[in-house]
C-alpha positions in Angstrom: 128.4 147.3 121.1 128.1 146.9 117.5 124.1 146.7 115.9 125.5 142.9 114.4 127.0 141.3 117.8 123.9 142.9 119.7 121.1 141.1 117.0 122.4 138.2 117.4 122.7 138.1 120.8 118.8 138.9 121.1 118.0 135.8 118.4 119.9 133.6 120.6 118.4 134.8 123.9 115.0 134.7 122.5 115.6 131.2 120.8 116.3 130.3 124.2 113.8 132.4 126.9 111.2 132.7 124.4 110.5 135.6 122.5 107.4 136.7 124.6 109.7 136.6 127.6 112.6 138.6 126.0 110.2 141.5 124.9 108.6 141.5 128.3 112.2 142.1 130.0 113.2 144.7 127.5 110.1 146.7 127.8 110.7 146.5 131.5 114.4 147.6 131.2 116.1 151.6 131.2 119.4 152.6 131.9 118.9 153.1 135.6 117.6 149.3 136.5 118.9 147.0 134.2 121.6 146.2 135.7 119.3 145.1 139.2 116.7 143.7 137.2 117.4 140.0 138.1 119.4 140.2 141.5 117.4 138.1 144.5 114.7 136.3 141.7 114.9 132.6 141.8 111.9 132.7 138.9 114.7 134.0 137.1 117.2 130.6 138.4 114.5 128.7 136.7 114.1 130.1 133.9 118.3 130.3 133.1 118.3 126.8 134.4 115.7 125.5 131.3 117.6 127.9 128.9 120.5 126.1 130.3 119.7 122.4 129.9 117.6 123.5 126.3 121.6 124.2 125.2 122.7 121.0 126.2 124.1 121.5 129.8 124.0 118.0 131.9 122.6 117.3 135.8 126.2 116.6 136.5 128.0 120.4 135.5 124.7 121.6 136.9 125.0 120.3 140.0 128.6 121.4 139.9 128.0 124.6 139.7 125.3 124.7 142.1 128.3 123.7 144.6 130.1 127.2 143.5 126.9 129.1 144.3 126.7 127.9 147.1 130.2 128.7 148.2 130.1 131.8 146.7 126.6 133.1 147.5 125.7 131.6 150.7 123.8 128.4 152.3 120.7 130.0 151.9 120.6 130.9 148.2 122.3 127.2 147.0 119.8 125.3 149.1 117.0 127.3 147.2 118.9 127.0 143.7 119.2 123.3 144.5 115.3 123.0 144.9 114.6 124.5 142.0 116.6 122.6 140.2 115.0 119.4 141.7 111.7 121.1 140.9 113.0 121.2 137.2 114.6 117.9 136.7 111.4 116.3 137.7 109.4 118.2 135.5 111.3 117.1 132.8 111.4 114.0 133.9 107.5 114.0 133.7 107.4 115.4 130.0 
């Protein structure tokens, strides 16, 4: 990957996650666990689901993929996904 495409990659994800966040995750990161960092967290669901709606994604393609995950990843996982993202609507609600 190119130094350029990789930069502004980072700018985006920290304009979105929060810097403080980012840093965090990278310091955490090495070759052997990045790519399990962020199976089985739903504080990282949250956290992609604010990015998400901070870009501009409605309730309505939200809840439409929340119907995919939970076809594709199982009852279990979509009925927690769904709470959260109940949990997050209503926060913002709030604000």
């Amino acid at each position: 990957m190119d130094k350029e495409r990789f930069d502004k990659g980072l700018a985006k994800r920290k304009a979105v996650l929060g810097e403080a966040y980012v840093e965090k995750s990278l310091a955490q990161a090495d070759d052997f666990n990045r790519p399990f960092q962020e199976l089985d967290r739903m504080h990282e669901w949250e956290l992609h689901l604010k990015g998400a709606l901070k870009n501009g994604v409605t309730k309505d393609e939200i809840q439409a993929v929340l119907h995919q995950v939970t076809i594709y990843c199982g009852v279990p996982v979509g009925v927690e996904c769904f709470r959260i993202a109940r949990k997050v609507f209503a926060e913002q609600a709030a604000d």
